[in-house]
C-alpha positions in Angstrom: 75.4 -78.2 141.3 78.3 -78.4 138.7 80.8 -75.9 139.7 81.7 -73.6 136.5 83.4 -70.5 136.0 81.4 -67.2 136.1 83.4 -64.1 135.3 82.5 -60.9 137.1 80.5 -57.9 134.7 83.3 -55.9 135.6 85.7 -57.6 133.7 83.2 -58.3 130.5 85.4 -57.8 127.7 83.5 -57.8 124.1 86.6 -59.5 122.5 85.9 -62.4 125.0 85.3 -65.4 122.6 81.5 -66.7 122.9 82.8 -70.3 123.2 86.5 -69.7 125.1 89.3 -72.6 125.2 90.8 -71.0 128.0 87.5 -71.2 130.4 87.7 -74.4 132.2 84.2 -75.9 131.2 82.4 -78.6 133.8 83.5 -82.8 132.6 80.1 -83.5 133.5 77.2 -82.3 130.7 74.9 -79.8 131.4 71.1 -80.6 131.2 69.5 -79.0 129.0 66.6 -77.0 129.8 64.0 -79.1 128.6 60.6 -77.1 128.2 62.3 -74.5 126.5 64.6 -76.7 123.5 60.9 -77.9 123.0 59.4 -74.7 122.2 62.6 -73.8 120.0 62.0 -77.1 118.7 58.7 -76.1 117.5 59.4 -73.0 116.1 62.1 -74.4 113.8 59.5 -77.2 112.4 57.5 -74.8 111.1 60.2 -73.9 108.0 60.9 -77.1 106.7 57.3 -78.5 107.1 55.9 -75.5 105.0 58.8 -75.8 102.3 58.7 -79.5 102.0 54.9 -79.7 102.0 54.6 -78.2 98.6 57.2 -80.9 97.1 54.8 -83.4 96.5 52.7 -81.2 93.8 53.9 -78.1 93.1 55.4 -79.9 89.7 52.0 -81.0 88.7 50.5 -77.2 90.1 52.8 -75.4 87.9 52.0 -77.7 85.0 47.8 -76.7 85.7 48.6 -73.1 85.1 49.5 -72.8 81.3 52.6 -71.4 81.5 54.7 -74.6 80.3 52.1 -75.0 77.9 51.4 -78.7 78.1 55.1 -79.4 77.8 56.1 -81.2 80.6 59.9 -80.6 80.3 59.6 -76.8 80.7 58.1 -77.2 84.4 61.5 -77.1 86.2 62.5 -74.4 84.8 59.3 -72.5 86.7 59.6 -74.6 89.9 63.4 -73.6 90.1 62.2 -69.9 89.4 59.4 -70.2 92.2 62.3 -71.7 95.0 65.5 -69.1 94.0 63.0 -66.1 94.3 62.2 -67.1 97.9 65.9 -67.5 98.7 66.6 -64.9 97.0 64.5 -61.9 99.3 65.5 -64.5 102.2 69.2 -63.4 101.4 68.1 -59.6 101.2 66.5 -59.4 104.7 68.1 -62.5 107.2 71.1 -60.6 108.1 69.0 -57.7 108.9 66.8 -59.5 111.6 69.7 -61.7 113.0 71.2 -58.2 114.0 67.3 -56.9 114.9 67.6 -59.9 117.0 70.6 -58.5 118.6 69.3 -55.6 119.4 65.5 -56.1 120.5 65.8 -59.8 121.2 65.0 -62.8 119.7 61.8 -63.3 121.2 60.2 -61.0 119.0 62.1 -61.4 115.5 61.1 -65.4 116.2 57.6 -64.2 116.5 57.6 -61.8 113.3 58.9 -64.6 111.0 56.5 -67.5 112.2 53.2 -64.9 111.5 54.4 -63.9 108.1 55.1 -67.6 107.2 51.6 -68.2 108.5 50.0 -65.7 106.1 52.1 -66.8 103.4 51.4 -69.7 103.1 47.8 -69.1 102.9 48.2 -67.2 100.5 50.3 -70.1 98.6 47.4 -72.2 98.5 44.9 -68.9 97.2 47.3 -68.2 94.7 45.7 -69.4 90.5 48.6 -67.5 88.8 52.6 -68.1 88.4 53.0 -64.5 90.1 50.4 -65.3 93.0 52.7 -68.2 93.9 56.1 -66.5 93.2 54.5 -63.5 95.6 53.2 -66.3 98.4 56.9 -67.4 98.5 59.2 -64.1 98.4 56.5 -63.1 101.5 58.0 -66.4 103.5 61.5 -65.4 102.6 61.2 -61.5 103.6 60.1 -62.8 106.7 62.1 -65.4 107.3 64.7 -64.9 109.9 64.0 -67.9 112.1 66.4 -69.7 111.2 69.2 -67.8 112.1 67.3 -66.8 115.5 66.5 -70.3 116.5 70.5 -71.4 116.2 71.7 -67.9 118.2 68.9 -68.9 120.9 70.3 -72.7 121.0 74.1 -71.2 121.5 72.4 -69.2 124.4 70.6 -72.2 125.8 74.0 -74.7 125.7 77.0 -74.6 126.9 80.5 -76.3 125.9 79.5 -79.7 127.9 76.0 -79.8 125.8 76.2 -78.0 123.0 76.5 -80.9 120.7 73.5 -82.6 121.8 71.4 -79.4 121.6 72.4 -78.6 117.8 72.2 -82.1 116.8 68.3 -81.7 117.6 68.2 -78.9 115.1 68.7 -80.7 112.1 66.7 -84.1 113.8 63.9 -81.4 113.5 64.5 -80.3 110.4 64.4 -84.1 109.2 61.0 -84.5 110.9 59.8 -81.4 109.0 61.4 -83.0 106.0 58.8 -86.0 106.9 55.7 -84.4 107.7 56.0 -82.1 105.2 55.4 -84.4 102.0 52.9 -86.4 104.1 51.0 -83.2 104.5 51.4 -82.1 101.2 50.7 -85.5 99.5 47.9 -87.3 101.1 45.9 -84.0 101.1 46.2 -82.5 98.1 43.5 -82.6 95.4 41.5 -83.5 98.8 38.1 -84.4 95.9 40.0 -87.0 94.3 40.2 -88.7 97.4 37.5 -87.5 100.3 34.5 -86.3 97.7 32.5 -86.5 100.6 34.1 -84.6 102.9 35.6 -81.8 100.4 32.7 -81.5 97.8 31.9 -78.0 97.5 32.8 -76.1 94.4 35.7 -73.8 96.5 38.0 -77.4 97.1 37.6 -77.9 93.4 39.0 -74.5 92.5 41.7 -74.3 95.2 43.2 -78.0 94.9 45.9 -77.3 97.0 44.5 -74.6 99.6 44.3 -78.0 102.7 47.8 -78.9 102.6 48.9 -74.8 102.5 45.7 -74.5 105.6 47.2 -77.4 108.1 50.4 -76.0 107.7 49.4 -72.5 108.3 47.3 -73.5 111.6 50.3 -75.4 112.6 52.4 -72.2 112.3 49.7 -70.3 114.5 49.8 -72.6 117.5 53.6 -72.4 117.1 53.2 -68.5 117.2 51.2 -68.9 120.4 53.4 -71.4 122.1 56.4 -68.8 121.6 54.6 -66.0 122.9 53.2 -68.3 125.9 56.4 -70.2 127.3 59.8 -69.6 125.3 61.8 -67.0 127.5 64.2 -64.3 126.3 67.4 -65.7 126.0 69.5 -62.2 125.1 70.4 -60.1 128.5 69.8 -56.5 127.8 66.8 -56.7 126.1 63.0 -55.6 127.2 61.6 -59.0 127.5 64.6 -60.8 129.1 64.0 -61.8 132.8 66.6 -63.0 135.1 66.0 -67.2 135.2 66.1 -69.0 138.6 68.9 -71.2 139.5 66.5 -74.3 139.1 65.0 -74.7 135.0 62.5 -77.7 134.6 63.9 -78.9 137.8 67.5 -78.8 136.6 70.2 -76.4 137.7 71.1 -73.9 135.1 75.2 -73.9 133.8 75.3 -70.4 136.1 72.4 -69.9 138.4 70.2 -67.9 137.2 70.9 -67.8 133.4 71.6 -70.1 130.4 74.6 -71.2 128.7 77.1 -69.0 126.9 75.4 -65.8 127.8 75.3 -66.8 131.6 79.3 -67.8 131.4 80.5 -64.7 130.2 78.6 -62.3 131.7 75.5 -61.7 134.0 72.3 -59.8 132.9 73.2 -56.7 134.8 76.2 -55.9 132.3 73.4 -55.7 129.9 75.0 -51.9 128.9 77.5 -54.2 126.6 74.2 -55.1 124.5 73.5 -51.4 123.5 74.4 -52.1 120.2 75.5 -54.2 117.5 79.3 -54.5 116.8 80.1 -53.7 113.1 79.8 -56.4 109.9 83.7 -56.1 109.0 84.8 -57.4 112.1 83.3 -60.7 111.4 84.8 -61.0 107.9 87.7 -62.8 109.3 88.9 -66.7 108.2 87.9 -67.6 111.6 84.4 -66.8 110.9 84.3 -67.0 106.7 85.3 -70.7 106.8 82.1 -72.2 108.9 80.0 -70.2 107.0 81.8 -71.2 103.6 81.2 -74.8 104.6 77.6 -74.0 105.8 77.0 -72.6 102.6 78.6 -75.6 100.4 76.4 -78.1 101.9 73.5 -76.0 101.6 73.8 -75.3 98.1 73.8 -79.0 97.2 71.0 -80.1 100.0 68.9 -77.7 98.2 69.8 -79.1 94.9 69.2 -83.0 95.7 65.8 -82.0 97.0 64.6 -80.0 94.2 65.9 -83.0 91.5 64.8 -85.6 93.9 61.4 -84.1 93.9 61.4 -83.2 89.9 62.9 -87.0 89.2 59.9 -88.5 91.6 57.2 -86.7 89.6 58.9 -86.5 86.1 57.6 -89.3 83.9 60.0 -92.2 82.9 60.5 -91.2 79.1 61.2 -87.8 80.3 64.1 -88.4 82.8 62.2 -89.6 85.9 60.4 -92.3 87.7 57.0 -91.2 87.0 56.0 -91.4 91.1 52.5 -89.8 91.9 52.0 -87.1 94.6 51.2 -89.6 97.2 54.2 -92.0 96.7 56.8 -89.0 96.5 55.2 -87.7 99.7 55.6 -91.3 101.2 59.0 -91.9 100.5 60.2 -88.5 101.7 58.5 -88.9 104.4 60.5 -92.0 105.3 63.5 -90.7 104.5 62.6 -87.9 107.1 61.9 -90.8 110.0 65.1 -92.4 109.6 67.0 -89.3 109.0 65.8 -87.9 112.5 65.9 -91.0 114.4 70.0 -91.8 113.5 70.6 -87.8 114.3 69.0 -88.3 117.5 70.9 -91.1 118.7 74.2 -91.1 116.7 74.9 -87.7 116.1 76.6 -86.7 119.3 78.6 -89.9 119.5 80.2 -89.9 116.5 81.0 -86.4 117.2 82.9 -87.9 119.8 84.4 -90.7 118.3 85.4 -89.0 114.8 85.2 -85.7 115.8 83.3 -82.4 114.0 86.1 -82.2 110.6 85.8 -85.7 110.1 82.4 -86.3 110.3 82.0 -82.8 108.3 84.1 -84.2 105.0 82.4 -87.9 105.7 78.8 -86.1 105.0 80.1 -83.6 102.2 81.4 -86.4 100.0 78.3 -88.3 100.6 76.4 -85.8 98.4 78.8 -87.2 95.5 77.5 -90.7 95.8 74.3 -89.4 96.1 73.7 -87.6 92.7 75.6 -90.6 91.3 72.9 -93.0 91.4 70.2 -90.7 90.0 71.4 -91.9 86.4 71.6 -95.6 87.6 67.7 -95.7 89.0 66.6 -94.3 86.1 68.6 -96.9 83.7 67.1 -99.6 85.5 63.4 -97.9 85.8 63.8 -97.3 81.9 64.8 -100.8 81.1 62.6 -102.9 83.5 60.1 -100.2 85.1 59.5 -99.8 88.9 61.3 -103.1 90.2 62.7 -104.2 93.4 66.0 -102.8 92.1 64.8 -99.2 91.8 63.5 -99.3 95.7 67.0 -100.9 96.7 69.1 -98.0 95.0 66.5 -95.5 96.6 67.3 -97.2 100.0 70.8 -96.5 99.4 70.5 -93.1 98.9 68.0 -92.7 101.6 71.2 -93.6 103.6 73.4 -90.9 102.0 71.0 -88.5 102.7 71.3 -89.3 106.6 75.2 -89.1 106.6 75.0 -85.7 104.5 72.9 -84.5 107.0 75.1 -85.0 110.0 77.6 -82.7 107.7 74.7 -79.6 108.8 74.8 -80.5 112.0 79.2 -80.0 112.5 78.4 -76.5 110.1 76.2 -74.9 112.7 78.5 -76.3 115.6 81.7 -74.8 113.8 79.5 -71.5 112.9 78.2 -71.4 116.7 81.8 -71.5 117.9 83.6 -69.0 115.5 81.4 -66.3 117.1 83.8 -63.6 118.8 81.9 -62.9 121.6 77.7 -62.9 123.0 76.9 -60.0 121.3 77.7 -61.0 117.8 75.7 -64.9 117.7 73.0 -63.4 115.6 75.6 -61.5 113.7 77.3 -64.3 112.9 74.0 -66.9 112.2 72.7 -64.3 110.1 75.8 -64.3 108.1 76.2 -67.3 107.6 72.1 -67.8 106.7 72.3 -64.8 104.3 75.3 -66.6 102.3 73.3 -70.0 102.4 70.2 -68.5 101.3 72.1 -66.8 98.3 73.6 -70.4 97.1 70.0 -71.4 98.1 68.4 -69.4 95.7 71.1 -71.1 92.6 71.2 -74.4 93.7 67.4 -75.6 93.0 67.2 -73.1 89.6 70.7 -74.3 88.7 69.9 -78.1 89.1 66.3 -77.6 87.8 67.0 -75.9 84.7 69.9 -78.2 84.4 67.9 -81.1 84.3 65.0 -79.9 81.8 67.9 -79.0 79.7 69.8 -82.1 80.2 66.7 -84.0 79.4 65.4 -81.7 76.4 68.7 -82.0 74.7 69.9 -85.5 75.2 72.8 -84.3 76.5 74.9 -86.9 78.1 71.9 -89.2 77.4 69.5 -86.6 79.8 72.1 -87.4 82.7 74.1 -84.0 82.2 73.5 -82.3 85.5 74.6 -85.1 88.1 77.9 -84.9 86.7 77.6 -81.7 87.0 76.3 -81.2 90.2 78.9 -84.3 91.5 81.5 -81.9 90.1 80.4 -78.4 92.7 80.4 -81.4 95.2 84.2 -81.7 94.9 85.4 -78.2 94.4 83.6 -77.5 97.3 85.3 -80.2 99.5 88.3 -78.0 99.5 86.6 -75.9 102.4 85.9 -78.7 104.6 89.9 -79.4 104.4 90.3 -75.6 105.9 88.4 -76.5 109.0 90.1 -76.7 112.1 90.0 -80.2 113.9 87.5 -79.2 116.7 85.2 -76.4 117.4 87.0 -76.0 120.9 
């Protein structure tokens, strides 16, 4: 077993930091504790599958329900409304279960936020109205506080030797969601216009868009029941925590009988330290504010090349876009999800190593630039010569961006992980730093929305407006990248 130090409960101190310099950490990585990642694993697929999946149509679903009426320009500005409003009650409530989660446990937050996205989403797919839909989505984002849970439980399940290859899965996952999810959404939408057969009764004609909403619910049920079945309680303290043996999937744990950060500091008996959570203020420090400033930059413009790459897929060539249909935005998504998760998988935690976390951080940030950049250029060429080889070779390029900007999530969680005081304020701290990406969440796809139907409607800058714009945020927000210190430990 790899020797590593274990501090006596006596001398748990709650200003211990969660990720200390001083404790000499094992050379050797820790395994990671395999059947449980996967179950995390699952439980954070669920988010990104059931946002993506709606990508695909909700452009031409908004344009069915005459409220643009028949003007094609004015849908963004709905879609935009439909995304900030569930980013918006996400802000209101994620900070609030992140510190539930440190009181109760994660278990059971984790559990909370996977039913109420289940029953959410099928009530996206009942929904006839603007205000159906807009309610379908602020029920996901009251209920949403998996996100935050799922990183405090990875901090808890890694330790310094592994704790890069455990969060590089996170957003490998979220890139997989990021492929299923248009798949999903795509290929079974309108499910009459392509399996009359199967889908012929009058209900699939009236609810178009009720089977992509359905799979993704079910998938969020047997993710509810593989949480309640097999992922343990990773907070000591806590009703549902059980002391772990020495041996996890036939692996020693970091501490013997315990996982990662949790286990180093402090073992489940000193539990009394967990009564309850230390106050907001005393995260509100540079040491913290910084990750989570960074977290929140690249957030705000992930969000915002999604929502335009969507809108500029469906969007018809005289208007600004590429005139794509459901299906072939849902493909190329899709494969911009497989590649995405495959170079996190294998690349992540070596570059980490090579360039370190502040390098590759500013390397993915300015990708974002480069990215919005060629929006106008793909267009030019689409408007000039149509859907060419050229168009699919610029798309290709920024397929590639999008795969180094998403290694620049992957360093934000590992610098927001690591600027945690101590155990008891993880979910604090996630929370924090989810609540201030959910608020730039909820401007980001309105902002860049509205600014394209407005770019477009009024000409200005030829309809190409808002990637200046948006390449401008990019580089007043590279400033906080530059206040990061050079490693997370």
């Amino acid at each position: 077993m790899v020797d590593t130090v274990k501090t006596p409960c006596r001398n748990c101190d709650e200003e211990v930091p969660l990720l200390p310099d001083s404790l000499d950490v094992p050379q050797k990585p820790t395994p990671l504790p395999k059947v449980q990642i996967v179950i995390l694993l699952l439980a954070c697929l669920i988010k990104p599958i059931a946002s993506q999946s709606i990508l695909p149509y909700i452009n031409q679903l908004v344009s069915e329900l005459d409220i643009v009426g028949g003007d094609a320009r004015k849908v963004g500005y709905y879609v935009g409304l439909i995304e900030s409003l569930f980013f918006i009650t996400e802000a209101l409530t994620v900070l609030h279960w992140s510190r539930v989660s440190d009181r109760v446990g994660r278990k059971p937050v984790l559990l909370l936020g996977t039913f109420g996205l289940c029953l959410s989403m099928l009530c996206f797919g009942l929904s006839r109205t603007f205000w159906g839909l807009v309610l379908s989505r602020c029920i996901t984002g009251a209920l949403s506080g998996n996100t935050g849970i799922t990183k405090s439980i990875m901090g808890e399940l890694t330790d310094a030797t592994n704790r890069a290859r455990g969060f590089a899965l996170l957003p490998m996952t979220w890139c997989f969601g990021v492929m299923l999810g248009p798949a999903i959404g795509g290929s079974l939408a309108r499910p009459q216009d392509h399996f009359q057969r199967l889908f012929s009764a009058n209900f699939w004609g009236h609810y178009p868009y009720f089977l992509p909403s359905l799979m993704v619910a079910m998938f969020a049920a047997l993710s509810f029941m593989m949480i309640i079945l097999f992922l343990d309680e990773t907070l000591p303290g806590t009703s549902l925590y059980r002391p772990r043996p020495t041996m996890v999937d036939r692996e020693e744990t970091p501490c013997g009988g315990g996982y990662g950060t949790t286990s180093e500091i402090c073992s489940p008996s000193g539990s009394d330290d967990l009564a309850g959570p230390v106050p907001l203020k005393s995260l509100l420090v540079p040491k913290v504010l910084v990750p989570v400033a960074c977290h929140a930059s690249v957030a705000v413009l992930q969000f915002a090349l999604l929502a335009l790459q969507a809108l500029f897929y469906s969007t018809p060539i005289e208007d600004g876009g590429l005139g794509f249909t459901p299906a072939t935005s849902g493909f190329w998504m899709s494969c911009q999800g497989v590649v995405n998760g495959i170079v996190q998988a294998f690349f992540f935690a070596p570059l980490v190593s090579k360039l370190g976390e502040k390098t590759l951080f500013r390397i993915g940030h300015g990708a974002y630039a480069l990215a919005f950049g060629l929006f106008p250029f793909i267009h030019m060429i689409a408007q000039r010569s149509g859907i060419v080889w050229s168009v699919w070779a610029l798309l290709s390029c920024q397929l590639f961006l999008f795969v180094i900007q998403c290694m620049s999530f992957s360093c934000a969680f590992l610098y927001v992980a690591a600027s945690a005081p101590n155990r008891k304020t993880l979910g604090a701290v996630n929370g924090l730093s989810q609540t201030t990406a959910s608020i730039v969440r909820a401007i980001g796809p309105a902002l860049a929305t509205s600014m394209f139907a407005y770019s477009v409607g009024h000409n200005v800058l030829g309809g190409y407006a808002v990637y200046l714009a948006m390449i401008a945020i990019t580089l007043a927000t590279s400033r906080f990248g530059a206040m990061l210190p050079v490693a997370t430990r």
